[in-house]
VEXTI-650774 format. One record per residue (C-alpha): x, y, z; chain. Coordinates in steps of 0.2 Angstrom, whole numbers, plus 5000, padded with zeros to 4 digits. Last residue first. Layout:
REM VEXTI-650774
+------+------+------+------+
!   xx !   yy !   zz ! unit !
+------+------+------+------+
!    X !    Y !    Z !    A !
...
+------+------+------+------+
END
This chain:
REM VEXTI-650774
+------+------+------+------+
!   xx !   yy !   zz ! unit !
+------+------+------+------+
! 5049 ! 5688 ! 4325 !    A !
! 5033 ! 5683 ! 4332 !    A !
! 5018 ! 5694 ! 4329 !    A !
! 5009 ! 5700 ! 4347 !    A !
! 5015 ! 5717 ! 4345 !    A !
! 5011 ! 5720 ! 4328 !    A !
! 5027 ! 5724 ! 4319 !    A !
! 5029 ! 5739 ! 4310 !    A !
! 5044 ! 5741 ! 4320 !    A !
! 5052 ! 5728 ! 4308 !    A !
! 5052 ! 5740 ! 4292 !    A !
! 5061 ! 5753 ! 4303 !    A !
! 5074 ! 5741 ! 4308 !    A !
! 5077 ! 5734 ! 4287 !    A !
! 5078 ! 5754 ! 4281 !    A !
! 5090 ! 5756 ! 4295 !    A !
! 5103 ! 5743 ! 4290 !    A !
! 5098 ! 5747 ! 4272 !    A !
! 5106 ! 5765 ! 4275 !    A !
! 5094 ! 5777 ! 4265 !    A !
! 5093 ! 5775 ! 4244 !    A !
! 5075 ! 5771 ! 4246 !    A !
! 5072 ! 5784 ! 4256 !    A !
! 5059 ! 5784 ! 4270 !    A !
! 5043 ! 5780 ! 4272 !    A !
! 5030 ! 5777 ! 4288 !    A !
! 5013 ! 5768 ! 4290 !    A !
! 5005 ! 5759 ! 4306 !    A !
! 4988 ! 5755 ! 4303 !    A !
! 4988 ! 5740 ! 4316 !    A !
! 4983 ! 5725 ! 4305 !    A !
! 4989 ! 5739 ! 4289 !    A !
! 5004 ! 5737 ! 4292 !    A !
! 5015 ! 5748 ! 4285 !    A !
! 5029 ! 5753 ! 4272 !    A !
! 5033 ! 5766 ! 4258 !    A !
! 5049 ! 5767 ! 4251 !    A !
! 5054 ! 5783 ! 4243 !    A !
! 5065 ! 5789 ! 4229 !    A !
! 5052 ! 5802 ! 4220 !    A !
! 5052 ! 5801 ! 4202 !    A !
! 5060 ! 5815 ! 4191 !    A !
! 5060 ! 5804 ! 4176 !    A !
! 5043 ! 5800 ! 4179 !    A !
! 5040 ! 5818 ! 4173 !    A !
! 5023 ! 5823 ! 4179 !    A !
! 5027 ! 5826 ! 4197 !    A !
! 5041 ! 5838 ! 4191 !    A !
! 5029 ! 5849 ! 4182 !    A !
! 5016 ! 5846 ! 4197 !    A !
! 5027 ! 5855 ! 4211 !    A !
! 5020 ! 5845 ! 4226 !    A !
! 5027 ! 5831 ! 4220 !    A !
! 5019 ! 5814 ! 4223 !    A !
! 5023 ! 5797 ! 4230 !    A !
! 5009 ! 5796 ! 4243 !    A !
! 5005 ! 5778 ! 4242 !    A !
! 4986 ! 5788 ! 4236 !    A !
! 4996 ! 5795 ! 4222 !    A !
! 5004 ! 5782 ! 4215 !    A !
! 4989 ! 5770 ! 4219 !    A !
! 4981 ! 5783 ! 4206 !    A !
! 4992 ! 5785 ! 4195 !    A !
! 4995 ! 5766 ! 4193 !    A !
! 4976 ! 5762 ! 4190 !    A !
! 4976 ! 5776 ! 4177 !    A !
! 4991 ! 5766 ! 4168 !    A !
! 4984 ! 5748 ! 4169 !    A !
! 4996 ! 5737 ! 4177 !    A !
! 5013 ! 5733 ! 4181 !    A !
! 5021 ! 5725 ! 4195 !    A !
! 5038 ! 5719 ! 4204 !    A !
! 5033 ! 5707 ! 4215 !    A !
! 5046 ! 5705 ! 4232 !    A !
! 5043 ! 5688 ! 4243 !    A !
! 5056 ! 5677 ! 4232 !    A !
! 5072 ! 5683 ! 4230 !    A !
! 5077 ! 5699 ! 4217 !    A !
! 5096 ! 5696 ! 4210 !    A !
! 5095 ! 5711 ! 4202 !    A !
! 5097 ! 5706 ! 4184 !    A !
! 5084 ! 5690 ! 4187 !    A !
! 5069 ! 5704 ! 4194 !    A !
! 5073 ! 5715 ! 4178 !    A !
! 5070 ! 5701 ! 4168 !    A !
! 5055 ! 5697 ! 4175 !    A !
! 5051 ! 5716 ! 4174 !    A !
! 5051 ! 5714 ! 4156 !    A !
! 5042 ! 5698 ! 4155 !    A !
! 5028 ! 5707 ! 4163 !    A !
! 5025 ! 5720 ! 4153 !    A !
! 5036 ! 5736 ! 4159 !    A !
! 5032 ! 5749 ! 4141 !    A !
! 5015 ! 5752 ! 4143 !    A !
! 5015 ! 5753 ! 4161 !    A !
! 5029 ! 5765 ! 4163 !    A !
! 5029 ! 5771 ! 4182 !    A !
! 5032 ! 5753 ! 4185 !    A !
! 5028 ! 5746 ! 4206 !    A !
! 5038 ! 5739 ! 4216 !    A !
! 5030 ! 5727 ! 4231 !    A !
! 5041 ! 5719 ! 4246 !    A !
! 5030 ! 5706 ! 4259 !    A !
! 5035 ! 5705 ! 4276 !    A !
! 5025 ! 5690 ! 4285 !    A !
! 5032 ! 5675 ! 4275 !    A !
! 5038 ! 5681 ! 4259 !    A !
! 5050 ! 5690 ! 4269 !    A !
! 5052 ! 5685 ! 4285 !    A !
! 5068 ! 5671 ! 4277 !    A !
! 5078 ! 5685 ! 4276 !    A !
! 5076 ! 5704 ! 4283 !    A !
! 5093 ! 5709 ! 4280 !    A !
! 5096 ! 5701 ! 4261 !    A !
! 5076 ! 5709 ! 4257 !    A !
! 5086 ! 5727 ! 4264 !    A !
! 5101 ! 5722 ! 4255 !    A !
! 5090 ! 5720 ! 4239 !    A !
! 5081 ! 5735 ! 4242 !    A !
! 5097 ! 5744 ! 4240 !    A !
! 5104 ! 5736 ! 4224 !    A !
! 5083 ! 5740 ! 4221 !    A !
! 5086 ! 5760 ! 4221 !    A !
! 5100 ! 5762 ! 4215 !    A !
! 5093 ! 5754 ! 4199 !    A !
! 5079 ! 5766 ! 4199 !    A !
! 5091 ! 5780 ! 4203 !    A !
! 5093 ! 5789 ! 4186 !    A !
! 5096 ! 5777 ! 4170 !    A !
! 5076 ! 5772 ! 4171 !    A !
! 5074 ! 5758 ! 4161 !    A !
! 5065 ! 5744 ! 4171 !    A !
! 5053 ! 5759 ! 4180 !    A !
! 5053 ! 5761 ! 4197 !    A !
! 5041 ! 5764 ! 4212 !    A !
! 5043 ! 5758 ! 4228 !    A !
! 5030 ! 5749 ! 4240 !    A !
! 5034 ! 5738 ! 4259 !    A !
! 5021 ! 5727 ! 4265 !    A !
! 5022 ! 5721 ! 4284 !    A !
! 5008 ! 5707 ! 4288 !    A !
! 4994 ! 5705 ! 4299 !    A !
! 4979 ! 5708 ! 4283 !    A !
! 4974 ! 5719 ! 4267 !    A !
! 4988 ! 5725 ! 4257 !    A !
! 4994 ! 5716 ! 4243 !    A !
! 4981 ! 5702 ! 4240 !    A !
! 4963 ! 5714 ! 4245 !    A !
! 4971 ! 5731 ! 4243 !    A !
! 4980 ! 5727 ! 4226 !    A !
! 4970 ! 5716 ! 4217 !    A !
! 4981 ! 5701 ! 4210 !    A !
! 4984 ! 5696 ! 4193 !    A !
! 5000 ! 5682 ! 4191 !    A !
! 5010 ! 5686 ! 4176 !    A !
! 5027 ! 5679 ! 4186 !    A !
! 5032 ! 5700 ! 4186 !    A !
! 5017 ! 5703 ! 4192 !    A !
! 5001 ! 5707 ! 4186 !    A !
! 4988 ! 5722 ! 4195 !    A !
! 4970 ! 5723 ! 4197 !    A !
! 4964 ! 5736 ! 4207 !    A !
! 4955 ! 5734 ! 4224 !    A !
! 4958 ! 5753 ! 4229 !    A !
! 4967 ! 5759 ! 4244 !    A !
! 4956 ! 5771 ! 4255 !    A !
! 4940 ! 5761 ! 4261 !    A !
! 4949 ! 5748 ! 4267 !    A !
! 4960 ! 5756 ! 4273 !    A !
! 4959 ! 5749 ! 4291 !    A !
! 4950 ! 5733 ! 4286 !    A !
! 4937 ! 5724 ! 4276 !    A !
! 4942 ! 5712 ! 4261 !    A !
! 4931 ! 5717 ! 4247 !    A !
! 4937 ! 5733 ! 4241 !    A !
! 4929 ! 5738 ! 4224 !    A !
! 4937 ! 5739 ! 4209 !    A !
! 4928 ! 5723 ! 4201 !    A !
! 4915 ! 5730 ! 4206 !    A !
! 4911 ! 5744 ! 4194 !    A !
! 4912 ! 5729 ! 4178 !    A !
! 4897 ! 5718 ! 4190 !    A !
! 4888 ! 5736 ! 4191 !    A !
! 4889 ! 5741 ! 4174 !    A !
! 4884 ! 5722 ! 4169 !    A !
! 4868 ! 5723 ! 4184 !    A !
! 4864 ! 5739 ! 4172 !    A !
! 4863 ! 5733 ! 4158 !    A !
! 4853 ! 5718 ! 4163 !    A !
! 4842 ! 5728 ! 4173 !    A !
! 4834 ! 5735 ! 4157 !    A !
! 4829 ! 5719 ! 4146 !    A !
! 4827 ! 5711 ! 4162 !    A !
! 4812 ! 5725 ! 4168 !    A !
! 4805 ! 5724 ! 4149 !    A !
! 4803 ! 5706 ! 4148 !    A !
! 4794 ! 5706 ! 4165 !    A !
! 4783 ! 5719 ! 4158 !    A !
! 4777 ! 5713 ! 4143 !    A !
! 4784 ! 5716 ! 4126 !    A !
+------+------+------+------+
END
């Protein structure tokens, strides 16, 4: 074997371990860039986006809640809210404000079941409801800051925290509050995360 034979026959798996490490990798630059992941996520249509670079990443207001299609506590609270916050907000969203939940239960939430979940609710267009790989979801979970400081309850999805998280990351303005909160006051806060040269 000579020596060019020998390089490839060892770069090759190790340019494949790098192509597999970046397809996690943030490639939009920005704010957080270097704090969300770039994991791949599908929605409730079966479309895969990355979660920094398509969800994130740009002059836009993007909202995030977690949920689970069968939760019987305040999951479905939780989006009648929502969707009196989207009703509020109108045509922006899907525009320049963007809406995100997230499953807590991967491996049971495939897309077809949070299609379903999206037609129950009355969902509009501009709010993906998502699934994804379960370590991928534990970690955005975590870095969305939807956590528990007493880990027995932060492991029982059942006992899930009832925020919404929402920013903008063209200005790195993030804030949260409770899901189940007034929507009226959900939709001003959403809308002070406005950069100051967007147009209403």
């Amino acid at each position: 074997m000579d020596r060019r034979t020998l390089l490839t026959a060892h770069a090759a798996p190790f340019a494949a371990a790098l192509r597999a490490s970046d397809d996690n990798k943030t490639h939009a630059t920005g704010a957080r860039a270097n704090y969300f992941p770039n994991c791949e996520l599908v929605t409730h249509e079966g479309k895969r986006v990355r979660f920094y670079d398509d969800l994130v990443h740009g002059n836009k207001i993007v909202l995030f809640n977690f949920m689970y299609a069968q939760c019987a506590g305040i999951c479905p609270g939780m989006t009648a809210n929502l969707v009196r916050v989207q009703k509020l907000l109108g045509a922006r969203v899907g525009r320049d404000i963007f809406m995100h939940s997230i499953t807590l239960k991967p491996e049971e939430d495939k897309p077809a079941d949070l299609k379903m979940y999206v037609e129950m609710h009355g969902v509009k267009a501009g709010w993906l409801f998502l699934t994804g790989a379960r370590d991928d979801i534990e970690v955005l979970r975590r870095k969305l800051g939807f956590r528990d400081p007493n880990p027995t309850f932060d492991k029982d999805v059942s006992q899930h925290i009832g925020l919404v998280r929402f920013g903008n990351e063209s200005i790195d303005r993030w804030a949260a509050c409770p899901a189940l909160a007034n929507p009226e006051q959900i939709a001003r806060s959403v809308l002070w995360m406005q950069a100051p040269n967007a147009g209403a």
